[in-house]
C-alpha positions in Angstrom: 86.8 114.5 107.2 88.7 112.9 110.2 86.7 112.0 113.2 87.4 115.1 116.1 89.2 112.1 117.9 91.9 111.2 115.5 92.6 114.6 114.7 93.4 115.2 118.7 94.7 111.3 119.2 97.2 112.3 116.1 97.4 116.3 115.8 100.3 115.4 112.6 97.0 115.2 110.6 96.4 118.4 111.0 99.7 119.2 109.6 98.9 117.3 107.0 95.3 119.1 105.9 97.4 122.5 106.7 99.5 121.6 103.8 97.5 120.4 101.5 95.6 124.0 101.9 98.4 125.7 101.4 99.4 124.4 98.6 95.8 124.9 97.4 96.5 129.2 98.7 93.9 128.5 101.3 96.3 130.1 103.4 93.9 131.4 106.1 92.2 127.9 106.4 96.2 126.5 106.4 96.6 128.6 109.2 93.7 127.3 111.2 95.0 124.0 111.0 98.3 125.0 112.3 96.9 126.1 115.2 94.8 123.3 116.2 97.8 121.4 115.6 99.8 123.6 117.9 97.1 124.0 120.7 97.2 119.8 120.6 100.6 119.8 120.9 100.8 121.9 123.5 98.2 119.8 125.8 99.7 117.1 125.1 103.6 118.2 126.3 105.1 117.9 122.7 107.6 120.4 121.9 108.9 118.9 118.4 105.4 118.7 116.9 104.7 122.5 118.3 107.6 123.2 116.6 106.6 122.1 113.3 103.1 124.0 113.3 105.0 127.3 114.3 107.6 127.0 111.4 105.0 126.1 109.0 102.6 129.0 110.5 105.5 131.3 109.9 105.7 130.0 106.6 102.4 131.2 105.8 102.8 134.0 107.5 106.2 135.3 105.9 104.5 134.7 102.5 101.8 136.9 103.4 104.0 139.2 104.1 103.5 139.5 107.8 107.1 139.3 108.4 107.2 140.3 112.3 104.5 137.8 113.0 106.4 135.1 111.0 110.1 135.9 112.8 108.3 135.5 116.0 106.4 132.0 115.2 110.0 130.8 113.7 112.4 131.9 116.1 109.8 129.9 118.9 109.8 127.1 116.8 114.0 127.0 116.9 113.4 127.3 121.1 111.7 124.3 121.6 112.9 122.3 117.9 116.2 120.0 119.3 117.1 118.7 116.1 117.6 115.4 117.3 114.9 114.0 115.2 114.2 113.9 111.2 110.7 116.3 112.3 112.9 118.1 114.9 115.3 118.5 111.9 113.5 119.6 109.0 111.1 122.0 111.7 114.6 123.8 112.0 115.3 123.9 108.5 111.9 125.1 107.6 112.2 127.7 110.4 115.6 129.3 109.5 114.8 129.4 106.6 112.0 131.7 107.1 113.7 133.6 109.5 116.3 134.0 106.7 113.8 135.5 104.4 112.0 137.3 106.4 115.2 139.3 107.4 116.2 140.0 103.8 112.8 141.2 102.5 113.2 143.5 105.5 116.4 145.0 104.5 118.8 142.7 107.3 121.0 141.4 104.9 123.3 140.0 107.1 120.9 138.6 109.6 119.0 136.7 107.1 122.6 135.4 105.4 123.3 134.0 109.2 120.0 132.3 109.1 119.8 131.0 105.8 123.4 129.2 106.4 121.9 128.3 109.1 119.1 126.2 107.6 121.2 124.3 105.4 
């Protein structure tokens, strides 16, 4: 395990160990990661990197199936994502996406077709 003071001197670790659980289907652990990594970011004034924790918290979220949880996370993380910057960039990517998704398996066809063109 990371020292407490790497993990808040370089919160992207903590993106990192989020992934790596979910990939394992720790989802619940994936999600506490995301938001330490989130609650860092915010402290610390960075938008892009909160970004990134709340499109890959909607990720989680969406595949839970907790669809209205994972729109919100998503459509926050496309507020404060510029897409000026390859994490800005694939943050919005990962985030319409999801929002895509999330609006078809809830019968919005042509909301989640807007987003997912979005996303590409």
């Amino acid at each position: 395990a990371l020292p407490e003071e790497s993990l808040v001197a370089h919160p992207t670790f903590l993106l990192h160990r989020g992934k790596i659980h979910t990939e394992r289907g720790e989802h619940a652990d994936a999600l506490v990661m995301y938001a330490l990594a989130e609650e860092i970011f915010v402290g610390t004034g960075d938008d892009p990197g909160r970004a990134q924790a709340l499109a890959m918290k909607g990720y989680i979220l969406r595949f839970q199936g907790r669809y209205a949880e994972a729109l919100a996370q998503c459509e926050k993380a496309v507020e404060l994502a510029g897409g000026t910057t390859d994490e800005e960039r694939m943050a919005l990517a990962l985030a319409h996406k999801n929002i895509g998704l999330c609006h078809f398996r809830q019968g919005n066809l042509d909301n989640g077709h807007a987003a997912l063109i979005e996303s590409a």
